[in-house]
Every structure is written in C-alpha cells, then in structure tokens.
C-alpha positions as CSV (number, residue, x, y, z in Angstrom):
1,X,57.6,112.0,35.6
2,X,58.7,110.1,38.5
3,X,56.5,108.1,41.1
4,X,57.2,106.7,44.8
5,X,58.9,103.3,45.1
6,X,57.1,100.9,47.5
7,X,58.2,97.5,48.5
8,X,55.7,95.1,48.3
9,X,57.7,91.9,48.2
10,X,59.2,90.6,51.4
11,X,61.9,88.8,50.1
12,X,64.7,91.2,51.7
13,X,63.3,90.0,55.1
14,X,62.6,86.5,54.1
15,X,66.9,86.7,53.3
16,X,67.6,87.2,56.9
17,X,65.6,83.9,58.3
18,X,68.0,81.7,59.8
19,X,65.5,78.5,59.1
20,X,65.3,79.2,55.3
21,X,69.1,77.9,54.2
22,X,68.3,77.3,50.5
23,X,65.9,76.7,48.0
24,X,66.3,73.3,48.0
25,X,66.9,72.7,52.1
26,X,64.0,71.0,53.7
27,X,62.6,73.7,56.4
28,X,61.2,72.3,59.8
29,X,58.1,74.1,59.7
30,X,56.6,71.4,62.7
31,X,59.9,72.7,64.6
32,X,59.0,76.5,63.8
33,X,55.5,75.5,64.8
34,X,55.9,74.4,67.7
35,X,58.1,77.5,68.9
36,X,55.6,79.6,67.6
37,X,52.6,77.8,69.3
38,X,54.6,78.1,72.4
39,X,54.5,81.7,72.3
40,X,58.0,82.7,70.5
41,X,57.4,85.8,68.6
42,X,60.2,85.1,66.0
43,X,59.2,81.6,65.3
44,X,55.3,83.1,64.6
45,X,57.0,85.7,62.2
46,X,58.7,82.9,60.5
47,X,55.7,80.8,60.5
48,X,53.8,83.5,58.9
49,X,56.8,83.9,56.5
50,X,56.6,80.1,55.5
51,X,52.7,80.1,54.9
52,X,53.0,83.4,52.9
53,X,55.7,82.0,50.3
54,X,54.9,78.2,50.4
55,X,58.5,76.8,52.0
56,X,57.7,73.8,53.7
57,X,53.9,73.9,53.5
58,X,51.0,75.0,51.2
59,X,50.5,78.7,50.5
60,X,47.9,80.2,52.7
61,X,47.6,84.0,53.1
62,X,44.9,83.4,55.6
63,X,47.5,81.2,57.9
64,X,50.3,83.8,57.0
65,X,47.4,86.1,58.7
66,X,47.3,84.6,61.3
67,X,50.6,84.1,62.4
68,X,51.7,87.9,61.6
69,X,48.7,88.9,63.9
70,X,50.3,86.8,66.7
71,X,53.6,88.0,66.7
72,X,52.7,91.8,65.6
73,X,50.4,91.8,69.1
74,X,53.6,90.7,70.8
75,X,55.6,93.9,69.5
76,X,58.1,91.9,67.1
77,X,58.7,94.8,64.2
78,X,59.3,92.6,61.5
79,X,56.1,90.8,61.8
80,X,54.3,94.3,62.1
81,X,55.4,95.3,58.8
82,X,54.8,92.2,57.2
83,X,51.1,92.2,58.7
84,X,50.4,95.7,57.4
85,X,51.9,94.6,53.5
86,X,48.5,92.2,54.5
87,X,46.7,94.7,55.1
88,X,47.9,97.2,52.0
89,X,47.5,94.3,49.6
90,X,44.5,92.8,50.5
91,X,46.1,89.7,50.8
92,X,44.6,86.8,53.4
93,X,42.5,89.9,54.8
94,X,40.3,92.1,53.3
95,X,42.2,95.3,52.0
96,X,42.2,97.9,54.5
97,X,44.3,101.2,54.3
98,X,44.4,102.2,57.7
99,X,45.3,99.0,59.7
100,X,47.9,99.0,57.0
101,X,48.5,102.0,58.4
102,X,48.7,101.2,62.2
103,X,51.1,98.4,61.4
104,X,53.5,100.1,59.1
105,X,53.5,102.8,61.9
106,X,54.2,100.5,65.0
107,X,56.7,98.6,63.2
108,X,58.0,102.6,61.8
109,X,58.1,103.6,65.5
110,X,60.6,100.6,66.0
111,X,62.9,102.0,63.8
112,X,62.3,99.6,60.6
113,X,63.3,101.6,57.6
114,X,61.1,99.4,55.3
115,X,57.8,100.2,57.1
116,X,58.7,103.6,57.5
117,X,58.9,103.9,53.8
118,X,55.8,102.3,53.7
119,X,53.9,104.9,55.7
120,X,55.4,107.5,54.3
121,X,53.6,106.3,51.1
122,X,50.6,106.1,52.6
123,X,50.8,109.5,54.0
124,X,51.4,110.8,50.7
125,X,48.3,109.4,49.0
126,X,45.8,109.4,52.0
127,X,45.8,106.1,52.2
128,X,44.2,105.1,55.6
129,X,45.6,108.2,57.0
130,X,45.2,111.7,56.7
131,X,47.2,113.0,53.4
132,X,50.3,115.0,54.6
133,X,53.1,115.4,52.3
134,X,55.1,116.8,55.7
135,X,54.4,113.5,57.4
136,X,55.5,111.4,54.3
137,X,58.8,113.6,53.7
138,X,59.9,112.9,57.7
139,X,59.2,109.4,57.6
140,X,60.9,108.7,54.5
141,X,63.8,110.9,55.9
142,X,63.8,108.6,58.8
143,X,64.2,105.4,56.4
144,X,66.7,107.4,54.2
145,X,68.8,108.3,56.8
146,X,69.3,104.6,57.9
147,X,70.3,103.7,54.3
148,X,67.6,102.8,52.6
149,X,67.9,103.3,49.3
150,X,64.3,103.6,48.2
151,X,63.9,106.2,50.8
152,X,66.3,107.6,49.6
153,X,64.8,108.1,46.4
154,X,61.6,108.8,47.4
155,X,63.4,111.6,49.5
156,X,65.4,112.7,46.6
157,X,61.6,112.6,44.5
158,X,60.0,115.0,47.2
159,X,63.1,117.4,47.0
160,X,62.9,117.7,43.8
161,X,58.9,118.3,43.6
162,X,58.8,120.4,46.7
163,X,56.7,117.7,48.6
164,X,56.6,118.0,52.4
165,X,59.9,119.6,52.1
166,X,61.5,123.4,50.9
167,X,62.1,122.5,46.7
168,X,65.6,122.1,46.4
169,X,67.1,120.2,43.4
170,X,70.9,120.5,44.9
171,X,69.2,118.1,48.1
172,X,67.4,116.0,45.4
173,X,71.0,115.4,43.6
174,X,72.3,114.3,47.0
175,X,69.8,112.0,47.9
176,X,69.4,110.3,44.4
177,X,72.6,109.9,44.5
178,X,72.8,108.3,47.3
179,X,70.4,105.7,45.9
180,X,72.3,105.2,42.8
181,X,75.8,104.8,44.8
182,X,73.5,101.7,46.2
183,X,72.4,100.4,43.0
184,X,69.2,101.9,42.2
185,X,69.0,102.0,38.4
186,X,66.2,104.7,38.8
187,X,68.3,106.6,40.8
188,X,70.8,106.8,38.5
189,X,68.7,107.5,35.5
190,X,67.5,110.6,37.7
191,X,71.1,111.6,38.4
192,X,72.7,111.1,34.9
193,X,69.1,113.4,33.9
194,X,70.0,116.2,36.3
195,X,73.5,116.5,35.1
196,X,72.4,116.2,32.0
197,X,70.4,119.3,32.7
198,X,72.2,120.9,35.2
199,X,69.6,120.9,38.1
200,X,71.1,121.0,41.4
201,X,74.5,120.4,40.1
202,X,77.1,122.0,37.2
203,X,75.7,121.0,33.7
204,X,77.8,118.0,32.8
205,X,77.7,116.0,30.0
206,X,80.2,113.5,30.6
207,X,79.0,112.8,35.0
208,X,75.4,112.1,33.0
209,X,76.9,109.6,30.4
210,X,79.2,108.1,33.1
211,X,75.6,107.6,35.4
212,X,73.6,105.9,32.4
213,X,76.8,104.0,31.6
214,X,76.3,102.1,35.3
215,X,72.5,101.9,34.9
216,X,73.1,100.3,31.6
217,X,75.7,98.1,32.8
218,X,72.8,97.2,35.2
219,X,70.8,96.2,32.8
220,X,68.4,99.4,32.4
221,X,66.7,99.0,28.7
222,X,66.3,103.1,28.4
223,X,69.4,103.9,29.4
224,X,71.0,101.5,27.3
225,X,69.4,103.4,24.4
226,X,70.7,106.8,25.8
227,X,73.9,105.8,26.3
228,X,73.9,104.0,22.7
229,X,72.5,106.9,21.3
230,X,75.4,109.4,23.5
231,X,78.7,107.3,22.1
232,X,76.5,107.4,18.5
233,X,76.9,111.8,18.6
234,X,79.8,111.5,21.1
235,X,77.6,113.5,23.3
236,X,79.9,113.0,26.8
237,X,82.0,110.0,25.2
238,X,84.2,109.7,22.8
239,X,82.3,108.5,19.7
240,X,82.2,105.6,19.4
241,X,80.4,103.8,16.6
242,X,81.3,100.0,17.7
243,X,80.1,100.6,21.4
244,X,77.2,102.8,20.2
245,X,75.8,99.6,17.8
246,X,76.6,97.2,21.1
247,X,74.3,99.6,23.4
248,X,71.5,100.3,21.5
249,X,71.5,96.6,20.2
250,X,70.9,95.9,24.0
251,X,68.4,98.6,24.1
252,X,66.2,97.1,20.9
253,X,66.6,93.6,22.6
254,X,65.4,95.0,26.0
255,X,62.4,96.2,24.1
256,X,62.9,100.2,23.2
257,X,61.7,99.8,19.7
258,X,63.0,103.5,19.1
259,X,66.9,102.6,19.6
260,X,66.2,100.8,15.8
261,X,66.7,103.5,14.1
262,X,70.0,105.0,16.1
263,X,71.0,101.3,15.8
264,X,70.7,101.4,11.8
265,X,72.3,104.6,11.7
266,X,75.5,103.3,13.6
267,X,75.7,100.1,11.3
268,X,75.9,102.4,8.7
269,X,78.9,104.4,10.1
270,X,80.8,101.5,11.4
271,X,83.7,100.4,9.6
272,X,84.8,97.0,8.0
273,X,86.5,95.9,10.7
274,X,83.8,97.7,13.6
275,X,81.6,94.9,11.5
276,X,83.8,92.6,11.8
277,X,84.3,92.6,15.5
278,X,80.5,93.2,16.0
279,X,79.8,90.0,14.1
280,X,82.3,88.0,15.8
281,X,80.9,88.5,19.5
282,X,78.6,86.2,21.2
283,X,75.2,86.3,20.6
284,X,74.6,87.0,24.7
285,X,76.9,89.5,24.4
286,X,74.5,91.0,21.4
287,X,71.0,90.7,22.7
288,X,71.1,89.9,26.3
C-alpha cells in the first residue's frame, strides 16, 4: 500500500548555499568559478549546484557533472550525494545504479542523512548493489535517527512490513509518527490509518480524525475527503454538517471525484442557516 520516499530534488541543499540569496539576486558564478578552479571544494559543489539549476548561467547537467566529480574526489559530502542523484537519474551522465551507489555510500559514510536514505533505497531494490532489506533498514535507521523525516518513514514502512527488521507495528507507530510531528502528510495519513485500526496502538477514533485533521489542514486531497466524510457520520468528531460540506468541498476541488457524493449528502442535511454561512465564505476558502 505504501512505497519508499526518495528525494530526488536538491533543493533542501541548494537552501543552505550562502551565494544563492534570492530568486532575483544576481549570483557571482565567475567569483564561484574561480574558487572552484582554484581547487575549493565548496565553491565546485556550488558550481555544480549553479549549472544543475540554471542560477547565473545556462543549465548544463554535463557541466553540473563535472564540477560534482571535482569536489566528490576531494571528499566534500554534499557534492558526493549530489553526484550520485547524477548518477541515479541519468542526468548529465549515463544512468548507472552502482556509482550511484558508491557516491550515496561515501557521502552516507560522512554522516549525511539524505544519501543515506538514498542507499538505503537502493539496497532495497538491488539497485547497483546487492538487494538486502537488512542493509536498507540500518541505513535508513542511520538517517532516521538524525531526524530525517523520510527516513523516518521509510523506517516506520519497513517496521510495519517486516523489512530488514523484526515486524512490529507498535515501532512503525513510533517512527511514522515521528514523521508526521515533522510535517509529513504521508506520515500522518499512515498514523491517523493505524489508530483508525488499532495497529501498534489502542483503537482510537478520535487520535485518527485529529491526524487527518493536520494532513488536511496541510493540504492532503484524500484526507480531506476522510475527514469530510468523519464530521459527515460524526465518526471521531462531533458531527458536523457545515465543516463536513467545507472538507469534502476541498476534497472534490483537490480532485477525489468520490467526495461528490458525501459532499451532496451533507448539502442535503445542512440547515438554512449552515447554507447560509457556506454561501457567504470566500470562494478560496471553498475550493482551494
């Protein structure tokens, strides 16, 4: 039911570049150039990092290449990983799973949560390495355990499948819940679903509506519809007809053509003045 979360985008790294200020700031990639031609390992990431996403010159995944390679043979972590997403992508460099591999894993040996995600992905298909579901579970415990949150629900995945690790849905509540205290909609899908069911924790209806509420307030299109479709029965919530028409409104704008029909239903319930108030709100408010 539930896959692996890889990052493919490097925009979480690209945050941290001092050299990037804004969208709009001019970069001085000449500047960054000639650090990085000089030998400065950082300034060759960055380089790479400019080339890659077009700020300041012309996208070129063959330059961005390049420049990885330099600072990845100097031992500079950041440009290891970014070199093996390269590699993994086929991007600038013809695909190849298992230098994907040794770069995730040098930059993984550094201590970068991202890359060791990354292997541990790559360990769990067989991609460029030898398929272990014991390897990917300890390096996506590594990752996890600095924080990371999809780590941490990768973590929380192979818990609750028994990948690489004893089955154990009581450890795969703790880790997907550590993801969805960070944010991760997914996660908290996954935790409102074991409450919901009672797997690894007490049955409880109202901790599963309370975790859809935050994914929907997060923008999640199917939880929106559950959590329409909860204060609709007053399954966990009070019922409420009002909030359950302003949900699944949400969820029919967001695309979950099945949230029509809960969404007719509660129309039909609602009272003169539920219409009323419905009516009067904003249209963003209605279908954002």
């Amino acid at each position: 039911m539930f896959e692996p979360r890889r990052p493919l985008a490097l925009a979480a790294l690209i945050a941290s570049l001092c050299f990037f200020v804004s969208a709009a700031a001019a970069v001085d990639v000449e500047a960054v150039r000639k650090r990085a031609t000089a030998g400065d390992a950082r300034a060759q990431n960055d380089l790479g990092l400019a080339y890659h996403y077009g700020r300041g010159v012309t996208v070129d995944a063959v330059e961005a290449f390049r420049w990885y390679s330099a600072a990845a043979m100097q031992g500079y972590a950041t440009a290891q990983y970014n070199l093996g997403v390269l590699y993994d992508e086929g991007n600038g460099v013809a695909r190849d799973p298992a230098q994907a591999a040794r770069w995730y894993r040098s930059a993984a040996e550094q201590g970068l949560a991202i890359a060791q995600n990354n292997l541990a992905l790559l360990y769990e298909r067989g991609e460029g390495v030898e398929q272990s579901d014991i390897e990917a579970a300890r390096w996506y415990r590594a990752a996890a355990e600095q924080g990371l949150s999809l780590a941490q629900y990768n973590l929380g995945l192979a818990y609750q499948t028994g990948r690489g690790v004893e089955q154990s849905y009581a450890s795969a509540v703790e880790w997907y819940s550590k993801a969805a205290e960070q944010g991760s909609t997914e996660a908290q899908n996954v935790v409102a679903t074991m409450y919901d069911l009672g797997k690894g924790v007490p049955q409880d209806k109202a901790r599963a509506a309370s975790w859809y509420l935050r994914a929907a307030e997060s923008g999640d299109a199917v939880a929106r519809y559950v959590i329409g479709a909860r204060y609709l029965a007053g399954e966990g919530v009070r019922q409420d007809n009002l909030r359950a028409f302003l949900w699944l409104n949400l969820a029919v704008a967001g695309g979950i053509e099945q949230a029509a029909g809960p969404r007719a239903d509660a129309v039909a319930r609602m009272t003169a003045a539920e219409m009323e108030t419905a009516l009067g709100l904003p249209r963003a408010a209605k279908a954002r």
